[in-house]
N, CA, C and O atoms as a Tinker XYZ file with bonds, in Angstrom:
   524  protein
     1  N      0.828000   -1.191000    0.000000    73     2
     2  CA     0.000000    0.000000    0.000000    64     1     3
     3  C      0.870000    1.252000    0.000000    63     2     4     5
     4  O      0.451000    2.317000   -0.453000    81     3
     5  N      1.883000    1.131000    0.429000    73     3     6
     6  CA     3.129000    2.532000    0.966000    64     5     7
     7  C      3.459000    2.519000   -0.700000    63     6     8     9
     8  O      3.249000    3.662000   -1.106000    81     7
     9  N      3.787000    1.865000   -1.526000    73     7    10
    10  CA     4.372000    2.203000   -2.517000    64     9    11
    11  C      3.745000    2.243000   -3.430000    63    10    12    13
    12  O      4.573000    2.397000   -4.327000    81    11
    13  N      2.573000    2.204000   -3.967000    73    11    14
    14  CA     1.404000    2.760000   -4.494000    64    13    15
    15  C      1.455000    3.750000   -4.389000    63    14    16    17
    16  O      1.675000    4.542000   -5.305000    81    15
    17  N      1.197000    4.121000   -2.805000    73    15    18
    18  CA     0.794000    5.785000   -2.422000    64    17    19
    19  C      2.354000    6.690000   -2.935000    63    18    20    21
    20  O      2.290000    7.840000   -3.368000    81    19
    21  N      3.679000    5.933000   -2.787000    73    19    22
    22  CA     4.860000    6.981000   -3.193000    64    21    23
    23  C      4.325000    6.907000   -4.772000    63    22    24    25
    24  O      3.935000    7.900000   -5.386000    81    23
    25  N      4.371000    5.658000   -5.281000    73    23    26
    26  CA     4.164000    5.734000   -6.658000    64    25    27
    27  C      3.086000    7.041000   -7.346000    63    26    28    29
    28  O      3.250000    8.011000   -8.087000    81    27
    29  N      2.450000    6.690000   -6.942000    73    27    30
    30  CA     0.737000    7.670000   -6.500000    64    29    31
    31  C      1.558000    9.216000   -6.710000    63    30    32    33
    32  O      1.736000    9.945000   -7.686000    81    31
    33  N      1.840000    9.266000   -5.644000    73    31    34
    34  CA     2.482000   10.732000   -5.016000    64    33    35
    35  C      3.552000   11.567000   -5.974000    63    34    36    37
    36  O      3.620000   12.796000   -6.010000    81    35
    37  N      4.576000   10.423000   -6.933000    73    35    38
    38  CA     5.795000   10.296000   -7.467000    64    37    39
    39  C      5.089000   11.274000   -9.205000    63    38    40    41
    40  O      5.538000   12.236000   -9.828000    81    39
    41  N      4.240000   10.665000   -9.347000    73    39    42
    42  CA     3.298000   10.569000  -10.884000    64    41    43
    43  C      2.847000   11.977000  -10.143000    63    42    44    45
    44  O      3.609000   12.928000  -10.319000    81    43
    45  N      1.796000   12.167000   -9.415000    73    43    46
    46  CA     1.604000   13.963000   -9.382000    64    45    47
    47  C      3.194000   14.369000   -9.445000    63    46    48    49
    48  O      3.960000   14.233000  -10.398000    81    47
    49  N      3.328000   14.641000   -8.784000    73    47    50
    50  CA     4.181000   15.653000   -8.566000    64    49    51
    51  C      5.039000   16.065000   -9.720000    63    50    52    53
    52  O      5.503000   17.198000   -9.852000    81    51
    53  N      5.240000   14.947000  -10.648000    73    51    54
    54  CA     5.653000   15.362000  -12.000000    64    53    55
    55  C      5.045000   15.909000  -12.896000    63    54    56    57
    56  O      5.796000   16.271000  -13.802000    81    55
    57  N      3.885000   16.160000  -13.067000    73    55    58
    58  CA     2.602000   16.600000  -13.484000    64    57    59
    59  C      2.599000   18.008000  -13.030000    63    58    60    61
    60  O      1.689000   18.714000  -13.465000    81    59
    61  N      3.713000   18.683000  -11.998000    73    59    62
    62  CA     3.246000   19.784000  -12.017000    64    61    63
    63  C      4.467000   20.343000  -11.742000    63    62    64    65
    64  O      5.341000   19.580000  -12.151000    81    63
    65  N      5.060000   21.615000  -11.089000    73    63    66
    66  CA     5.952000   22.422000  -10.860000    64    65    67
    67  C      5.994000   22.055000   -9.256000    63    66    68    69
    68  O      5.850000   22.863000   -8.339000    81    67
    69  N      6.161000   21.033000   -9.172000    73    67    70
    70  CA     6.531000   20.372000   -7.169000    64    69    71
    71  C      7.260000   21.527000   -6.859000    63    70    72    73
    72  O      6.755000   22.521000   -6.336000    81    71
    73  N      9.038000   21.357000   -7.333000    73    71    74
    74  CA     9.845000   22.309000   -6.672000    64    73    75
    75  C      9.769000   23.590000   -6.646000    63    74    76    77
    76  O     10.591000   24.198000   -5.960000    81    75
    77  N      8.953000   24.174000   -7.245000    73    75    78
    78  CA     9.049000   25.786000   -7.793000    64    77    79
    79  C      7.998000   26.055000   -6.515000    63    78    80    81
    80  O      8.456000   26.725000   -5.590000    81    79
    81  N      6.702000   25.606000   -6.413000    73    79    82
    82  CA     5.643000   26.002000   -5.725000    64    81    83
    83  C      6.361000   25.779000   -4.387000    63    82    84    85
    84  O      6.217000   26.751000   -3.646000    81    83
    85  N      7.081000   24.798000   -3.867000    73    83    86
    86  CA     7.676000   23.946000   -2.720000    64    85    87
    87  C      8.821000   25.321000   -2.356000    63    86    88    89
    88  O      9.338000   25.338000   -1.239000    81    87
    89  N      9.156000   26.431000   -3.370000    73    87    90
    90  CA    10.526000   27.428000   -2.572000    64    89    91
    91  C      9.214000   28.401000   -2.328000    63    90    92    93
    92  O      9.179000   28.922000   -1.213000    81    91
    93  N      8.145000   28.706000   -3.219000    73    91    94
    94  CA     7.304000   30.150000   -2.891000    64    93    95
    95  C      6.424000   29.923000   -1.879000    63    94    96    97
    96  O      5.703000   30.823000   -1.448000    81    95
    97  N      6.395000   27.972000   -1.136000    73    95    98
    98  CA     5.599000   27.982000    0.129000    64    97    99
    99  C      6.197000   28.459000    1.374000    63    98   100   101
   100  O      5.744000   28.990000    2.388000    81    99
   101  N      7.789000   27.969000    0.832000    73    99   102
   102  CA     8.628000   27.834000    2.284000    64   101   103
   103  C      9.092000   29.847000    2.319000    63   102   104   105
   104  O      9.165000   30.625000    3.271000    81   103
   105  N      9.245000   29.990000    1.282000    73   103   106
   106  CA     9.574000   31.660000    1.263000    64   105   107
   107  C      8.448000   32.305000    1.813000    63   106   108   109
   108  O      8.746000   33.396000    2.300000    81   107
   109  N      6.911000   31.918000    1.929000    73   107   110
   110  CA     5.991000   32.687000    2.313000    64   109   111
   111  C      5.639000   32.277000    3.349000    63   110   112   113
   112  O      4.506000   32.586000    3.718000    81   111
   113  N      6.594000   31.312000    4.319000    73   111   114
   114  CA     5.834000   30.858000    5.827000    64   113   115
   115  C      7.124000   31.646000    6.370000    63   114   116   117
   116  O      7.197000   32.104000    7.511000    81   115
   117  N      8.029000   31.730000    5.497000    73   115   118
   118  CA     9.335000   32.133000    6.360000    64   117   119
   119  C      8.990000   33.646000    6.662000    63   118   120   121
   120  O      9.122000   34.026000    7.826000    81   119
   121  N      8.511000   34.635000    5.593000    73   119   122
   122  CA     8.197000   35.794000    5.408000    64   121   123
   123  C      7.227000   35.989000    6.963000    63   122   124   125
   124  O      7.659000   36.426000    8.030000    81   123
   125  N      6.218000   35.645000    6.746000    73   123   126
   126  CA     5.023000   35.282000    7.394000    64   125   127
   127  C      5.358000   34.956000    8.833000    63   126   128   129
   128  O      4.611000   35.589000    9.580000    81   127
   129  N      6.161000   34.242000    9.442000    73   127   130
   130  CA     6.185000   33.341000   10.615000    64   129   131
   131  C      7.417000   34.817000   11.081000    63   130   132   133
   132  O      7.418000   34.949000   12.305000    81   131
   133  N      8.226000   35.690000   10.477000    73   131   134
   134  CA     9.508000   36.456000   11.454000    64   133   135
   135  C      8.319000   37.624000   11.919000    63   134   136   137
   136  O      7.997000   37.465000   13.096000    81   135
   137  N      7.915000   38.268000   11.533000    73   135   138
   138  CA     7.117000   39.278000   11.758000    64   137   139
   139  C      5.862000   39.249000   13.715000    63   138   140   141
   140  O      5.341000   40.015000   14.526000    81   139
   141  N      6.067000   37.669000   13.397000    73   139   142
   142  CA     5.224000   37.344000   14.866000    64   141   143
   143  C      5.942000   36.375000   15.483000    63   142   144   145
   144  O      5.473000   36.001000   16.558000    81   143
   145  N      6.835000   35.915000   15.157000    73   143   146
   146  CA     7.409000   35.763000   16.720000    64   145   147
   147  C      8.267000   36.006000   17.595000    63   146   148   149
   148  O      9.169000   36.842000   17.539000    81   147
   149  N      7.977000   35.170000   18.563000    73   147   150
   150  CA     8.762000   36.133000   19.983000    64   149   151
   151  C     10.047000   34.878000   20.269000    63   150   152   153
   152  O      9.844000   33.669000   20.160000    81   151
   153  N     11.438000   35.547000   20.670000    73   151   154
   154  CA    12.378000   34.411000   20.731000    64   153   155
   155  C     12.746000   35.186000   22.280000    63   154   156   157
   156  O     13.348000   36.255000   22.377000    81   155
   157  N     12.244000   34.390000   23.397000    73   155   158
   158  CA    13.036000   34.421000   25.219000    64   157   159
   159  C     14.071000   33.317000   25.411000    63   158   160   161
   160  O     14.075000   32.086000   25.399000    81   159
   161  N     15.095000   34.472000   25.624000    73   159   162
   162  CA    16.144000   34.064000   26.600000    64   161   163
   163  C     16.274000   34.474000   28.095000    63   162   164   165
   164  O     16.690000   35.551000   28.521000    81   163
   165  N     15.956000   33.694000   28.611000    73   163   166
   166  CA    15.621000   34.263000   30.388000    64   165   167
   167  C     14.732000   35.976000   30.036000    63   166   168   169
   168  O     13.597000   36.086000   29.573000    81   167
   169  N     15.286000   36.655000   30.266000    73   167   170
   170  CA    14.491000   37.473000   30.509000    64   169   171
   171  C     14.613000   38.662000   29.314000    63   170   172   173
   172  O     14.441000   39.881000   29.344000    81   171
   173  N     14.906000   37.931000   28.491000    73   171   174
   174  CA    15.584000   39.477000   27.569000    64   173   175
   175  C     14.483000   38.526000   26.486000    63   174   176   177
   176  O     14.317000   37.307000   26.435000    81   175
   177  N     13.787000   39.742000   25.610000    73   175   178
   178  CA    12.563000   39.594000   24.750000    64   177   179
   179  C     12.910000   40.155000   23.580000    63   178   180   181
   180  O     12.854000   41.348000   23.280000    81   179
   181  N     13.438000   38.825000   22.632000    73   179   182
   182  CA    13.464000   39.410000   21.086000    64   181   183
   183  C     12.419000   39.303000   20.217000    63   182   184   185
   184  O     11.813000   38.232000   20.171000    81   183
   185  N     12.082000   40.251000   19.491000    73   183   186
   186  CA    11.326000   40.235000   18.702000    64   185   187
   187  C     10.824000   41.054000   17.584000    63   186   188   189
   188  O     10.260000   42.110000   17.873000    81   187
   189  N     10.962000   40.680000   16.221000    73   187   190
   190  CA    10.973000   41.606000   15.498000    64   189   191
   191  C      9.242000   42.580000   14.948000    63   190   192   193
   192  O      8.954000   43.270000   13.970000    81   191
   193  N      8.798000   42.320000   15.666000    73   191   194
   194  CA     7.373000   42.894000   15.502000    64   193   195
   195  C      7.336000   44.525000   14.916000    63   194   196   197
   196  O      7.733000   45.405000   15.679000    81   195
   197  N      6.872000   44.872000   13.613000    73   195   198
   198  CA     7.015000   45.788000   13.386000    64   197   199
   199  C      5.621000   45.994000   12.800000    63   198   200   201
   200  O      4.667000   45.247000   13.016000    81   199
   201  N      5.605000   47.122000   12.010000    73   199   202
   202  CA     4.688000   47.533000   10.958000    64   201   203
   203  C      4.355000   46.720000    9.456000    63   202   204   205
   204  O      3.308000   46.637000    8.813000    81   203
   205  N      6.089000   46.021000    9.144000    73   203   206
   206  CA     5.870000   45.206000    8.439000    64   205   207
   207  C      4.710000   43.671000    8.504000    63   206   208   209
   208  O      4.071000   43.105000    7.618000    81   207
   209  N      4.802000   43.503000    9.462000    73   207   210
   210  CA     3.625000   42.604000   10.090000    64   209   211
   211  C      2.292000   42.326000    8.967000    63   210   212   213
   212  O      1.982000   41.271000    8.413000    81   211
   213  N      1.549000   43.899000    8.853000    73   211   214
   214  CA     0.558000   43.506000    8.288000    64   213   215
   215  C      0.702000   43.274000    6.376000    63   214   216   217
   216  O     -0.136000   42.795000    5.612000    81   215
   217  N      1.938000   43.765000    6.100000    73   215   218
   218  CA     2.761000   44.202000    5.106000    64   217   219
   219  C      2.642000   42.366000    4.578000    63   218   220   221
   220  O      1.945000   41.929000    3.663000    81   219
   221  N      3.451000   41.672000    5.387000    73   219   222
   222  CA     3.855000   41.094000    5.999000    64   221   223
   223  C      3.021000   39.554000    5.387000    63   222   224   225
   224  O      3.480000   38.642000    4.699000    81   223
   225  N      1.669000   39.748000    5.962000    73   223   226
   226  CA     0.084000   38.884000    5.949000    64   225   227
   227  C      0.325000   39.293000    4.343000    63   226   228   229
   228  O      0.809000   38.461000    3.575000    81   227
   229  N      0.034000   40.344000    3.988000    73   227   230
   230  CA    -0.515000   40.482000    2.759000    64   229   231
   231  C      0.011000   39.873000    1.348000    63   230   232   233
   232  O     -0.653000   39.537000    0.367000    81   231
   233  N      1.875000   39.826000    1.626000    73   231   234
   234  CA     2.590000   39.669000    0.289000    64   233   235
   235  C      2.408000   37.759000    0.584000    63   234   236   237
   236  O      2.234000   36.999000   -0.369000    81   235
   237  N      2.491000   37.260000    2.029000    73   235   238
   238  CA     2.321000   36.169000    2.269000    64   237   239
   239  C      1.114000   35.229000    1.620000    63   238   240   241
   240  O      1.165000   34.068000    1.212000    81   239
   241  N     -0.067000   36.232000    1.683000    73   239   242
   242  CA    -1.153000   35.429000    1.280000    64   241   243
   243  C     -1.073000   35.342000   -0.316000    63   242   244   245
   244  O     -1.595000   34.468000   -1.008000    81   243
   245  N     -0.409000   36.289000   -0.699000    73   243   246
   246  CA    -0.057000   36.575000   -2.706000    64   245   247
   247  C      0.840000   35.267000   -2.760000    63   246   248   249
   248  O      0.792000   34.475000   -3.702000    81   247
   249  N      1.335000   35.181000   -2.096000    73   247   250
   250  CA     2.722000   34.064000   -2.028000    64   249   251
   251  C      2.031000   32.501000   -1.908000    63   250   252   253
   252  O      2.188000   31.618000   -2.751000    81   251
   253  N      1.360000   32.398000   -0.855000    73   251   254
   254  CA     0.677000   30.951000   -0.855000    64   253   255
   255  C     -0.779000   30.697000   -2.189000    63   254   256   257
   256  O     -0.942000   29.633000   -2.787000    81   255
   257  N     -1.707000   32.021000   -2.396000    73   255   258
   258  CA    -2.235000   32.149000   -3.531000    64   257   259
   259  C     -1.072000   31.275000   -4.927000    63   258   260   261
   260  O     -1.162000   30.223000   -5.559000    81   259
   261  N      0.020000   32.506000   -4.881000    73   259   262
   262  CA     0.078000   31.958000   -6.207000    64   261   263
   263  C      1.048000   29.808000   -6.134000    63   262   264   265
   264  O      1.201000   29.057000   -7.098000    81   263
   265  N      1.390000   29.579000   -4.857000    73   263   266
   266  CA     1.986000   28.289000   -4.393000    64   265   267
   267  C      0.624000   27.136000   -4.609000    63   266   268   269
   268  O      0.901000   25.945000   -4.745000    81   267
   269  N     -0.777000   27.577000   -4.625000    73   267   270
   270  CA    -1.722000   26.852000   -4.948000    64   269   271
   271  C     -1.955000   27.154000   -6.242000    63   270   272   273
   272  O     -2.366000   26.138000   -6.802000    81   271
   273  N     -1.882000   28.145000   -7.043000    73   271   274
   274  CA    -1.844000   28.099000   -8.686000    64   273   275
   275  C     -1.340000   27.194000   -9.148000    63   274   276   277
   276  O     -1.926000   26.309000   -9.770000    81   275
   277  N      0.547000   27.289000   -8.795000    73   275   278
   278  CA     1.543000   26.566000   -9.302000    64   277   279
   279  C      1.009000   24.426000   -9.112000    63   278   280   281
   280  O      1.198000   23.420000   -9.796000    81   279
   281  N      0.544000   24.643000   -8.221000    73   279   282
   282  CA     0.479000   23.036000   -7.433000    64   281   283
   283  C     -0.956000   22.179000   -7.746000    63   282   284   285
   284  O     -1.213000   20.991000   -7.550000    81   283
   285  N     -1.799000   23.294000   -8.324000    73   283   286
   286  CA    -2.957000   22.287000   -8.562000    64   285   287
   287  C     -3.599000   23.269000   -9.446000    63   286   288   289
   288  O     -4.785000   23.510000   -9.222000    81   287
   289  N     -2.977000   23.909000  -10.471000    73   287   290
   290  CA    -3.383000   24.332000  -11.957000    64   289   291
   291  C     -2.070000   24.205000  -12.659000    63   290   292   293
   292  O     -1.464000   25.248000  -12.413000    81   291
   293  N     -1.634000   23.743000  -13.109000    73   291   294
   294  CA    -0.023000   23.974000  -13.215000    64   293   295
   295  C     -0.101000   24.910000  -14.681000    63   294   296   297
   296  O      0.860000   25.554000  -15.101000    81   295
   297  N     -1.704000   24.828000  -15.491000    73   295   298
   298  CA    -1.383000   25.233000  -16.638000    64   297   299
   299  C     -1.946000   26.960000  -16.353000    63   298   300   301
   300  O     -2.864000   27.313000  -17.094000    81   299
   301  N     -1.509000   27.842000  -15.487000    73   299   302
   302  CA    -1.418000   28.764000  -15.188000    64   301   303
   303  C      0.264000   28.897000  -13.893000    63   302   304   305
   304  O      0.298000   29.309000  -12.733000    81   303
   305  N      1.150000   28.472000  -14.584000    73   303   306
   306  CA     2.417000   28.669000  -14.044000    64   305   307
   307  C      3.013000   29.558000  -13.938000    63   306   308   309
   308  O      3.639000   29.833000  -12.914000    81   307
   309  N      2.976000   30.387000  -15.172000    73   307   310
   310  CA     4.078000   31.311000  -15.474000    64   309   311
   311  C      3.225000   32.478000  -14.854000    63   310   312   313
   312  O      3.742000   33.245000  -14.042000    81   311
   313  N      1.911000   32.604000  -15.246000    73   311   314
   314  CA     1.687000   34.047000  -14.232000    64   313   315
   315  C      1.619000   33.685000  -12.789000    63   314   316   317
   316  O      1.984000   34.601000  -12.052000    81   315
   317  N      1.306000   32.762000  -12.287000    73   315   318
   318  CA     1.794000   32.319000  -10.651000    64   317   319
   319  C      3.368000   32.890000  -10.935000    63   318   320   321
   320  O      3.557000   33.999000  -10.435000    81   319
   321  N      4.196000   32.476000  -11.451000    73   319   322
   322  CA     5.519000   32.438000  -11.720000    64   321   323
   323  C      5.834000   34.040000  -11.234000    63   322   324   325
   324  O      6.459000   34.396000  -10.235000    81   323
   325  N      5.254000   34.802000  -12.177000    73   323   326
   326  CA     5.571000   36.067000  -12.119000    64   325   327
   327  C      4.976000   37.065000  -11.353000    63   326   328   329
   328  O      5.245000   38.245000  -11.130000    81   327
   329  N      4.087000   36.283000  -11.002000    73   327   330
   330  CA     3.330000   37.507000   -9.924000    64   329   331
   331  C      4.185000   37.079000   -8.700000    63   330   332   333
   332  O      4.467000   38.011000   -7.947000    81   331
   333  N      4.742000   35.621000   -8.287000    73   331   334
   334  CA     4.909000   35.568000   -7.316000    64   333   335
   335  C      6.572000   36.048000   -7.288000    63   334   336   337
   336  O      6.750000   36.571000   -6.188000    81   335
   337  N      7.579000   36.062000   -7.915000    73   335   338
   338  CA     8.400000   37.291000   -8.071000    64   337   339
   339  C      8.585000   38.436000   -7.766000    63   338   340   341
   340  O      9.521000   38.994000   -7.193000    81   339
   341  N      7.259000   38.930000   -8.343000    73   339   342
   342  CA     7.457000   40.809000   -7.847000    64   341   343
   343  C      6.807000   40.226000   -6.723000    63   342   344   345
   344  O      7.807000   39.782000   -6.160000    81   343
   345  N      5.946000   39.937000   -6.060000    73   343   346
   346  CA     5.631000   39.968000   -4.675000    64   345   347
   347  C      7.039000   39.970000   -3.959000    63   346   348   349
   348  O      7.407000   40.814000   -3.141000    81   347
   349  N      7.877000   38.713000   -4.473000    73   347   350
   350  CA     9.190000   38.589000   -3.557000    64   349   351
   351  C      9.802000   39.667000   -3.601000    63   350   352   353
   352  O     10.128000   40.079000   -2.488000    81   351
   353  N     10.084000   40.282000   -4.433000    73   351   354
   354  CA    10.946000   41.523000   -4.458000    64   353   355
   355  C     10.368000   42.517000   -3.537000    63   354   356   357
   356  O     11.023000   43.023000   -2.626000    81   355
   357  N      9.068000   42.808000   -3.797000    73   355   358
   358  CA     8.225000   43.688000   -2.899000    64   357   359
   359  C      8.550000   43.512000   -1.701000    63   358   360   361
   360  O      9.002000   44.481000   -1.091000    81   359
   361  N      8.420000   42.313000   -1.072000    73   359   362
   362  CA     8.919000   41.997000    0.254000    64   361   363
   363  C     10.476000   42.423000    0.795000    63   362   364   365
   364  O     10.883000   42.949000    1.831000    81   363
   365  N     10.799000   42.177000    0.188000    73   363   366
   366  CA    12.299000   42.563000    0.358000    64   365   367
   367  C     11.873000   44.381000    0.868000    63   366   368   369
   368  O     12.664000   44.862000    1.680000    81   367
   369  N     11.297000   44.832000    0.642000    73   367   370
   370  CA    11.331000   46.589000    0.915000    64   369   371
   371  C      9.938000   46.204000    1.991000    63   370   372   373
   372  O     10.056000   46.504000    3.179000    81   371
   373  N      8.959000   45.699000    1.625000    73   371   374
   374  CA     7.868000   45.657000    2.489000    64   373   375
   375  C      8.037000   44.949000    4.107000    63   374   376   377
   376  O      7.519000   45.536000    5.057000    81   375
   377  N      8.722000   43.785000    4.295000    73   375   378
   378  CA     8.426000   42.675000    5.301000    64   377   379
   379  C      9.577000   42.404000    5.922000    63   378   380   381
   380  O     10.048000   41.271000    5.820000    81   379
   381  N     10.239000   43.412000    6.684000    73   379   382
   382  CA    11.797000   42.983000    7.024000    64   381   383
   383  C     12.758000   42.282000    6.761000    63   382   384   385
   384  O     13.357000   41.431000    7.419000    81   383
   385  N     12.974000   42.939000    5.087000    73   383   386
   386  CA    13.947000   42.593000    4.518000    64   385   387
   387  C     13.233000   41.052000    3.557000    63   386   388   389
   388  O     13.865000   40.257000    2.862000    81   387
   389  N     12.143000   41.064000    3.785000    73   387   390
   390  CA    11.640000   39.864000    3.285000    64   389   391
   391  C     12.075000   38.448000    3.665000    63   390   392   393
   392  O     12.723000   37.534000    3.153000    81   391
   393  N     11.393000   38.701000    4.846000    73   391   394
   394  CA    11.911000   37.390000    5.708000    64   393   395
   395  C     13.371000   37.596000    5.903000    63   394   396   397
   396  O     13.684000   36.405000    5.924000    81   395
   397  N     14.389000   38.170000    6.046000    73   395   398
   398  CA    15.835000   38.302000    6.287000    64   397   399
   399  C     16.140000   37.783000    5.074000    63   398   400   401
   400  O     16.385000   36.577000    5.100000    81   399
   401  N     16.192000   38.238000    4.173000    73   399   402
   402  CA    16.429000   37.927000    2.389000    64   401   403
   403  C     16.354000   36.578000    2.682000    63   402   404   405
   404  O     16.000000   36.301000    1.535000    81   403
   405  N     16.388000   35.200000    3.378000    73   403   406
   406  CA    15.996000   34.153000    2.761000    64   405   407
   407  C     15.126000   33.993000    2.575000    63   406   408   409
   408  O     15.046000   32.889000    2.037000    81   407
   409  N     13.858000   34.611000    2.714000    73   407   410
   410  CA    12.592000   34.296000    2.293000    64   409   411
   411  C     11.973000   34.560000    0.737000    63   410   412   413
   412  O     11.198000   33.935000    0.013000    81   411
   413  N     12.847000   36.011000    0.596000    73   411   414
   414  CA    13.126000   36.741000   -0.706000    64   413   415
   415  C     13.346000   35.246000   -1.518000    63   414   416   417
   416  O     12.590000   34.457000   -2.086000    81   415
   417  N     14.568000   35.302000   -1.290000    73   415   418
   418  CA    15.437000   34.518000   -2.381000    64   417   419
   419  C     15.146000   32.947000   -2.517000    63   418   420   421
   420  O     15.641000   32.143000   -3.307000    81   419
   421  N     13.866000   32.688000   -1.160000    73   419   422
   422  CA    13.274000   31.189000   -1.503000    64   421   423
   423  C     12.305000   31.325000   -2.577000    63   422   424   425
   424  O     12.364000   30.469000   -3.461000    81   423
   425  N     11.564000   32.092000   -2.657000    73   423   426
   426  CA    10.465000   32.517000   -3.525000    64   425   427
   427  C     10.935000   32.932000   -4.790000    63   426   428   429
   428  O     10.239000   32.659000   -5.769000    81   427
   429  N     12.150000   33.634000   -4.962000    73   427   430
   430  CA    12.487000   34.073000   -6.094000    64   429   431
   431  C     12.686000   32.899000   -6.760000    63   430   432   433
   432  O     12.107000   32.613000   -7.808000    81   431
   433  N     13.946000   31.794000   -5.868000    73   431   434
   434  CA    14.378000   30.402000   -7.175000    64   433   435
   435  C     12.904000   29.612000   -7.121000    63   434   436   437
   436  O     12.935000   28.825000   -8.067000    81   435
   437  N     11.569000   29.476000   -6.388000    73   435   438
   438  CA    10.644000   29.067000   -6.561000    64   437   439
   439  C      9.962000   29.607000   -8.038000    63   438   440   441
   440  O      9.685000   28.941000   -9.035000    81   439
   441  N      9.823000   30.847000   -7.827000    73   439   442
   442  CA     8.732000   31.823000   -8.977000    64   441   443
   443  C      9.542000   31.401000  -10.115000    63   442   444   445
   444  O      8.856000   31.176000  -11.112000    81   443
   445  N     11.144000   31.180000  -10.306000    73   443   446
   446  CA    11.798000   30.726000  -11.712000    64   445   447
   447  C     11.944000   29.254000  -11.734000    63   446   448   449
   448  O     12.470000   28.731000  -12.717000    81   447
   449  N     11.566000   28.606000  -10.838000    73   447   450
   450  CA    11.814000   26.958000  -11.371000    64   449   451
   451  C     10.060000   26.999000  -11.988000    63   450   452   453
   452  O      9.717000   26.702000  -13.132000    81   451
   453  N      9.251000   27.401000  -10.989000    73   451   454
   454  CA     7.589000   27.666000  -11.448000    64   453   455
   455  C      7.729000   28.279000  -12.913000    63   454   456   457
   456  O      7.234000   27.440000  -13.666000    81   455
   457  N      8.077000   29.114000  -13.479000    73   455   458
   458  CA     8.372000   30.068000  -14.816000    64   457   459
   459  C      8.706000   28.665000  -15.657000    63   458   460   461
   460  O      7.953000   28.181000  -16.503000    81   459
   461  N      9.793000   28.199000  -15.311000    73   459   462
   462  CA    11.027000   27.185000  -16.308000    64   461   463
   463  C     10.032000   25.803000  -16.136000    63   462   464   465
   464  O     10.234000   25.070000  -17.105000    81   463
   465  N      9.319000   25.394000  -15.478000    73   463   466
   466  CA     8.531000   24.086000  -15.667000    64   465   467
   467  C      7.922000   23.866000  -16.917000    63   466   468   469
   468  O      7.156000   24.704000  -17.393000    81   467
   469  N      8.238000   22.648000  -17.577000    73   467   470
   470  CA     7.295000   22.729000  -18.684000    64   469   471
   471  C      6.728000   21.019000  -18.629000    63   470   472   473
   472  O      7.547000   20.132000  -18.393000    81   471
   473  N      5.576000   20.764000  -18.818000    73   471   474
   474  CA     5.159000   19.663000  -18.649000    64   473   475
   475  C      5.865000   18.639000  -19.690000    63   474   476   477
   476  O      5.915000   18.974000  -20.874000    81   475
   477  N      6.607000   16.953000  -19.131000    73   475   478
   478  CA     6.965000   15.993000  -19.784000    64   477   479
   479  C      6.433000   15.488000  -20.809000    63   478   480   481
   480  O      5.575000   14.660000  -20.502000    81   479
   481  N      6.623000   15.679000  -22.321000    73   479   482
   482  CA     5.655000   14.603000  -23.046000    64   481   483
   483  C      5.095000   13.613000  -22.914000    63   482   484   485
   484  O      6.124000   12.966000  -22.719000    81   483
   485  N      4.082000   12.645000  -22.821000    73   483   486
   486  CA     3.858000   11.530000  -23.135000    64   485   487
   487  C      3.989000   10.284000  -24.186000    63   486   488   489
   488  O      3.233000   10.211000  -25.154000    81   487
   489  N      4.703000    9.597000  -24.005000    73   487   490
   490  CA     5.045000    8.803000  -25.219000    64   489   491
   491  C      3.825000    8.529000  -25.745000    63   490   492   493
   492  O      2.947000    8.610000  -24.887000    81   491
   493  N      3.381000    8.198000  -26.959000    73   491   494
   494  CA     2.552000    8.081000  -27.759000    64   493   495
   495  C      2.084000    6.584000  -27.558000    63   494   496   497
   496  O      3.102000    5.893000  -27.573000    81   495
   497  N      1.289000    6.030000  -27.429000    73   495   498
   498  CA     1.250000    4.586000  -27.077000    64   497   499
   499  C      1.531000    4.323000  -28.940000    63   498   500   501
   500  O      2.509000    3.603000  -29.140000    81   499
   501  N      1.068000    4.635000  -29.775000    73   499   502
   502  CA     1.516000    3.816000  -31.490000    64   501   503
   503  C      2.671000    4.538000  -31.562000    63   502   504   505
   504  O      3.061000    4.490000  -32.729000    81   503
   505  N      3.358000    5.140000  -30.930000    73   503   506
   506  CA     5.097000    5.467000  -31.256000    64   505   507
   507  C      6.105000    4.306000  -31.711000    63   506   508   509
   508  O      7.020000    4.480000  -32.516000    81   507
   509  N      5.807000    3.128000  -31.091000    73   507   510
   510  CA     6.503000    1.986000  -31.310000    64   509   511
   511  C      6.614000    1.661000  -32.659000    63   510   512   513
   512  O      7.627000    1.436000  -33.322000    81   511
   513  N      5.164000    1.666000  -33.053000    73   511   514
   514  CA     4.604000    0.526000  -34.252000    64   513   515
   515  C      4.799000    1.260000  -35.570000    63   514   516   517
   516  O      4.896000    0.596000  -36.602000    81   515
   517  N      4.866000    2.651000  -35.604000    73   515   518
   518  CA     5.258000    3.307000  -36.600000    64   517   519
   519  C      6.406000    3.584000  -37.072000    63   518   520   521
   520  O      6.591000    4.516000  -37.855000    81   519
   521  N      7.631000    2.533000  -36.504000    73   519   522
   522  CA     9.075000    2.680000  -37.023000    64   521   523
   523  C      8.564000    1.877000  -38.684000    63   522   524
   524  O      9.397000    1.720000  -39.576000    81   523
């Protein structure tokens, strides 16, 4: 049953832009997740809570929007692709630094592997018989 389900799992995921959507999810939880939380060490309270915050929600939700384009329409990629780009860049000025530029720059190689995906041909089932 386990290898069905990888098999299963193996067949989507080629079917669509896995890795591209997989950097603009992790770039938009990373974005998303610095803005609210709190890191204690005994008594000293870090935390980057700013204005970017709501900044913050917003380029995040553009970011997981276009991570469900990429992942279960795949034949709307390239504008997922590109919208979710300038969002990243946006962030970078909008969301503290955009997630501390790795969040930026997860989303960015996401939005261009998403762009560069192009679906595998299918062999022709009479490809054989027509040599």
């Amino acid at each position: 049953m386990l290898l069905s389900r990888a098999g299963t799992f193996r067949a989507w995921r080629h079917t669509r832009p896995f890795w591209g959507g997989l950097g603009i999810l992790l770039g938009a939880v990373l974005m998303l997740a610095l803005p609210f939380a709190t890191l204690r060490i005994g008594e000293l309270v870090v935390s980057l809570s700013t204005p970017g915050g709501s900044s913050a929600t917003l380029v995040a939700a553009v970011l997981i929007c276009c991570w469900g384009a990429a992942w279960w329409r795949p034949d709307v990629r390239t504008a997922a692709g590109v919208v979710a780009m300038v969002a990243a860049l946006v962030a970078v000025v909008t969301t503290n630094l955009g997630g501390l530029i790795i969040g930026s720059v997860l989303c960015v190689l996401g939005a261009a592997a998403t762009m560069a995906w192009t679906p595998t041909p299918r062999p022709s089932p009479h490809a054989d018989s027509q040599s």
